[in-house]
C-alpha positions in Angstrom: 68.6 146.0 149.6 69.2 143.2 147.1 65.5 142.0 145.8 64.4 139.1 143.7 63.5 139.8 140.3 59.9 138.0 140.1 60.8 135.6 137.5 63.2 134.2 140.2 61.0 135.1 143.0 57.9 132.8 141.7 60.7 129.5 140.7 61.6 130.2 144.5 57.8 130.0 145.7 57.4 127.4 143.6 60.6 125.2 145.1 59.2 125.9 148.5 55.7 124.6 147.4 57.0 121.4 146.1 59.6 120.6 149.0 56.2 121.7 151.5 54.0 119.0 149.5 56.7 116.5 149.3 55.7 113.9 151.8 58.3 112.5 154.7 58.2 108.8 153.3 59.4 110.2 149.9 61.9 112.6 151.4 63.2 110.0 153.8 63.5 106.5 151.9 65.1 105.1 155.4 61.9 106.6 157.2 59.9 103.0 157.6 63.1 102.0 158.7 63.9 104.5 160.9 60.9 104.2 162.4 60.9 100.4 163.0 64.4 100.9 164.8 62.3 102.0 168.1 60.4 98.8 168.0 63.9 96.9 168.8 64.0 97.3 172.3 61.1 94.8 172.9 60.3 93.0 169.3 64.2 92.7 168.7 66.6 94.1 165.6 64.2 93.6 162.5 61.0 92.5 164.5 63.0 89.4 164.9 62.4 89.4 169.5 64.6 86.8 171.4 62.4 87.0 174.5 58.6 86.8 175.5 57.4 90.0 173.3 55.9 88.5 170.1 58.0 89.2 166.8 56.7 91.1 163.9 58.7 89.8 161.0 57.0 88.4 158.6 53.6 89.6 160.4 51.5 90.9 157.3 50.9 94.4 157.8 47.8 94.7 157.6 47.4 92.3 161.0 50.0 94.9 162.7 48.2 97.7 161.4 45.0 96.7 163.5 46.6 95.5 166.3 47.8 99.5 166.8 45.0 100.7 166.2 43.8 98.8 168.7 45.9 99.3 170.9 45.5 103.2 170.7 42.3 102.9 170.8 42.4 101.0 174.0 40.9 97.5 172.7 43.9 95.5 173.2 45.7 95.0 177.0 48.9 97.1 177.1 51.6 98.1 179.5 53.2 100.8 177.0 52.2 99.9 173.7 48.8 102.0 173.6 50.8 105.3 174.4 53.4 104.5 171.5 50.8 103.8 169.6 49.3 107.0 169.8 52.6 108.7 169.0 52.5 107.5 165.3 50.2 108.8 162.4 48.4 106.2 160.7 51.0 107.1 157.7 53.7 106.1 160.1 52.4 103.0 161.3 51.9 101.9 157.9 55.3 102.8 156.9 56.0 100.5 160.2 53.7 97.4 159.2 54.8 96.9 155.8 58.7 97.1 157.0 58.1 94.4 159.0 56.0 92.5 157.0 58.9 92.1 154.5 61.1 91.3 157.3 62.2 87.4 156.8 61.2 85.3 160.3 
């Protein structure tokens, strides 16, 4: 049986403790990205929507930020948007808002 000497067992342990506290928006830079990509279907490519749904370019984040919340929480009228509301972390939504917000209308 092959065994780690400790010095490199504890630089191992130590690697695994800094990927584990290594948060997804640093790991990922496309993450806020990513994540905005689901909002297309309705908002349109970039937040920029073509149709009746409102757009969220340019919409400051801190306005789209309340508006999920509300949503999730059930303030605001929805047909879908308070269920995928509740599917992102307030991290996530953030990540979300401030892509858009930087989005030119």
């Amino acid at each position: 049986m092959n065994l780690l000497k400790p010095a490199a067992l504890i630089a191992a342990l130590g690697a695994t403790v800094a990927i584990a506290q290594t948060s997804p928006a640093v790991a990922d830079k496309n993450l806020a990205r990513n994540l905005a990509a689901t909002c297309a279907n309705c908002h349109g490519t970039n937040g920029k929507s073509v149709a009746e749904v409102p757009s969220l370019a340019g919409v400051p984040a801190n306005v789209t930020i309340q508006k999920m919340k509300d949503y999730r929480d059930g303030k605001l009228p929805a047909t879908i948007m308070h269920q995928l509301a509740k599917g992102l972390t307030d991290e996530q939504t953030a990540l979300v808002a401030d892509y858009f917000a930087k989005q030119p209308k």
